[in-house]
C-alpha positions in Angstrom: -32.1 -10.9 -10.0 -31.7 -8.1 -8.1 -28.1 -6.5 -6.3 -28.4 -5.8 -2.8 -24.9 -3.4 -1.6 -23.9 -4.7 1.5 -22.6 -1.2 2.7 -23.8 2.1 4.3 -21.1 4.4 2.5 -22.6 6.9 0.1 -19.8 6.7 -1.7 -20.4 3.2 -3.1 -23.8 4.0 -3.3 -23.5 7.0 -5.6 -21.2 4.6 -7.7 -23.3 2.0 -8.5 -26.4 4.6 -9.2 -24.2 7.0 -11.0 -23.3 4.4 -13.3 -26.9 3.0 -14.0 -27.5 0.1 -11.7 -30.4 -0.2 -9.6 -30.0 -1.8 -6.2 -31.1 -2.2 -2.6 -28.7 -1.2 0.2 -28.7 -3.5 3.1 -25.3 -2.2 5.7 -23.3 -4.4 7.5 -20.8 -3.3 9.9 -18.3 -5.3 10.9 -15.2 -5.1 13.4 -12.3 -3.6 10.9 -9.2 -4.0 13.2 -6.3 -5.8 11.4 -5.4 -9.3 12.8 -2.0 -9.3 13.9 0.7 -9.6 10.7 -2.2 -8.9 8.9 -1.4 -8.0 5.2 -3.2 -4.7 3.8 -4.6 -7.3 1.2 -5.7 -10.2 3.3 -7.6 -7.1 5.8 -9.7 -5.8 3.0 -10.6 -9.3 1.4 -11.4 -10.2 5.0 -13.2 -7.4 5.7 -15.1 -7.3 2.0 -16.2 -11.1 2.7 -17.4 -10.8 6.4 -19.5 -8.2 5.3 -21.1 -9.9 2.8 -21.5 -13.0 4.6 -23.5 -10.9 7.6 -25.8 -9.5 4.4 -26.2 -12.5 3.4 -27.3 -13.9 6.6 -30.2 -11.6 6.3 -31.1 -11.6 2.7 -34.3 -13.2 1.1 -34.3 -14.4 -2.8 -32.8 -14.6 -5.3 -29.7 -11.9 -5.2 -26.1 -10.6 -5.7 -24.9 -9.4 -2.7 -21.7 -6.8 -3.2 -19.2 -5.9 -0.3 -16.0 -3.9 -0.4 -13.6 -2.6 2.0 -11.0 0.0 0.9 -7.7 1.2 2.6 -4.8 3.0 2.0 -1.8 1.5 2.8 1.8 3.6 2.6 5.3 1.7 3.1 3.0 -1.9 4.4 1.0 0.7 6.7 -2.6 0.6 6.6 -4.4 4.2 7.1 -7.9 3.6 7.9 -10.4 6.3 8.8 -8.9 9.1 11.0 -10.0 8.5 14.7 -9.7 12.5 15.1 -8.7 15.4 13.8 -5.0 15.2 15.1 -5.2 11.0 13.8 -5.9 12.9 10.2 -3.4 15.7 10.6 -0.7 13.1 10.7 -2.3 10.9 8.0 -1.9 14.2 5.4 1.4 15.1 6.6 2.3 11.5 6.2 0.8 11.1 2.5 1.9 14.6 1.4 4.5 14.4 -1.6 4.2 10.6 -1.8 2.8 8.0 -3.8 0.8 5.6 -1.7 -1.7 2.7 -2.7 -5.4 2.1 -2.7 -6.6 -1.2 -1.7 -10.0 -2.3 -2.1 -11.2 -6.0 -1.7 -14.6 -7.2 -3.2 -16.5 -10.4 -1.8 -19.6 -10.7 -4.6 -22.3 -13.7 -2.7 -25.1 -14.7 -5.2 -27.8 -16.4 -3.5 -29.6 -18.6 -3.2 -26.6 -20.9 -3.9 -24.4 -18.8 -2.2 -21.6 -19.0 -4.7 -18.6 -16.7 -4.1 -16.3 -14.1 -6.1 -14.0 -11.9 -4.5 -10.8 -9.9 -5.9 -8.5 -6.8 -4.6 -8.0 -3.9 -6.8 -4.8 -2.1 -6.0 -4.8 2.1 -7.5 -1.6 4.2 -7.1 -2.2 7.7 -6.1 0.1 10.4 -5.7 -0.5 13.0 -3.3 1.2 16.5 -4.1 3.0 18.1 -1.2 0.9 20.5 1.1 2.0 23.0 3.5 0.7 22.9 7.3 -1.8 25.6 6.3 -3.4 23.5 3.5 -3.7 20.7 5.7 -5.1 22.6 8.5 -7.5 24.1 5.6 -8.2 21.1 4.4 -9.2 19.7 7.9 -11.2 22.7 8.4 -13.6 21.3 5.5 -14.9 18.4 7.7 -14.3 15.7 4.6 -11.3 13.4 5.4 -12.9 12.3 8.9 -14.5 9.2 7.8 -12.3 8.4 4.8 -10.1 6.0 4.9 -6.4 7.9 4.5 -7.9 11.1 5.8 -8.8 12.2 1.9 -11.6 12.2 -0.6 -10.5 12.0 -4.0 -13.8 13.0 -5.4 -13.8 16.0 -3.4 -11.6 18.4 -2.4 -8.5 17.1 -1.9 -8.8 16.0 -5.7 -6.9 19.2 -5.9 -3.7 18.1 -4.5 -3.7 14.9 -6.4 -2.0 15.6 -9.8 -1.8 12.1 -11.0 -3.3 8.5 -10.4 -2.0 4.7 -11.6 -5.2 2.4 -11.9 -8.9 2.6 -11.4 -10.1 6.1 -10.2 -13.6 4.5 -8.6 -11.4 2.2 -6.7 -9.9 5.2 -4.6 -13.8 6.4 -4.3 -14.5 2.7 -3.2 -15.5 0.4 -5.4 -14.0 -0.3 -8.6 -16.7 -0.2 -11.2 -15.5 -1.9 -14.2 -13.7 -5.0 -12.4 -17.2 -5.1 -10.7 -18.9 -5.2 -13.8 -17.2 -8.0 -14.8 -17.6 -9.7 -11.5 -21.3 -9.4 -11.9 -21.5 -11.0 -15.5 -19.0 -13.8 -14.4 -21.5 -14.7 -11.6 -24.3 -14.4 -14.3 -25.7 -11.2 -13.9 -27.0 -9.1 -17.1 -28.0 -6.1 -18.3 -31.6 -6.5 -18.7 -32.4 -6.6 -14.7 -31.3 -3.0 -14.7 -34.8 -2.0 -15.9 -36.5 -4.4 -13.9 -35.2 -4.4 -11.0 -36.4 -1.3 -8.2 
């Protein structure tokens, strides 16, 4: 059976080939502006399963289809990806010498019986304080303009983040090891890594 990531970030991809699997990508964009009232957790879940559901729409065979959307969310407000270089200048200044939380929800389809998984994994991430000239640095180095919060962890504003509460993949974007799981509850096993192109 094989995986099929419903998702054009390279994060997730390098995850899930990093880590050993082999899988097709098939993107699905979707509209990601909260609903009003919208909780941080009910957005990504959304988001995760109406991405799925458009992969699945155009999927053939037997398959797991994975989605995920992350956000960051500080005091119930949900950063998404920077809409400039400004929008990210006051996402940093924001998250700088606080501990905020990473959100990511995970809708898992397998076909053909289209039968359903989805969770939210929730990472706390603390974010050292950093001067107006580290941020402007920081901005300078092109990476936090499409990541959600402004920030890749991965990269290099790792070096202002001194300590993290949960899975570090999630704040990448896609927790791997509640993933795993996922995958074996919905029948998935090892074997298809080998066999599977």
């Amino acid at each position: 059976m094989k995986l099929i990531l419903a998702s054009a970030s390279p994060r997730r991809a390098a995850i899930l080939r990093d880590a050993g699997y082999h899988f097709t990508v098939l993107s699905s964009a979707v509209d990601e502006t909260p609903y009003p009232e919208e909780s941080p957790e009910d957005l990504v879940l959304r988001l995760a399963q109406s991405k799925a559901d458009l992969a699945a729409a155009r999927s053939v065979g037997p398959a797991i289809l994975i989605a995920a959307d992350t956000e960051v969310v500080l005091d119930g407000q949900i950063f998404g990806k920077p809409r400039s270089s400004e929008d990210a200048r006051r996402m940093l200044k924001k998250l700088s010498g606080r501990t905020h939380t990473v959100l990511t929800g995970v809708a898992l389809v397998r076909l053909p019986n289209v039968e359903r998984l989805t969770f939210v994994e929730s990472t706390l991430v603390e974010f050292a304080p950093l001067s107006d000239e580290e941020i402007t640095r920081y901005l300078s180095t092109g990476e936090p303009h499409d990541k959600a919060g402004a920030y890749a962890i991965q990269g290099y504003a790792g070096r202002y983040i001194p300590r993290i509460a949960g899975c570090y993949f999630n704040v990448v974007g896609l927790p791997l090891a509640r993933l795993q799981h996922a995958l074996s509850e919905l029948g998935w096993r090892e074997e298809y890594l080998s066999t599977v192109v």
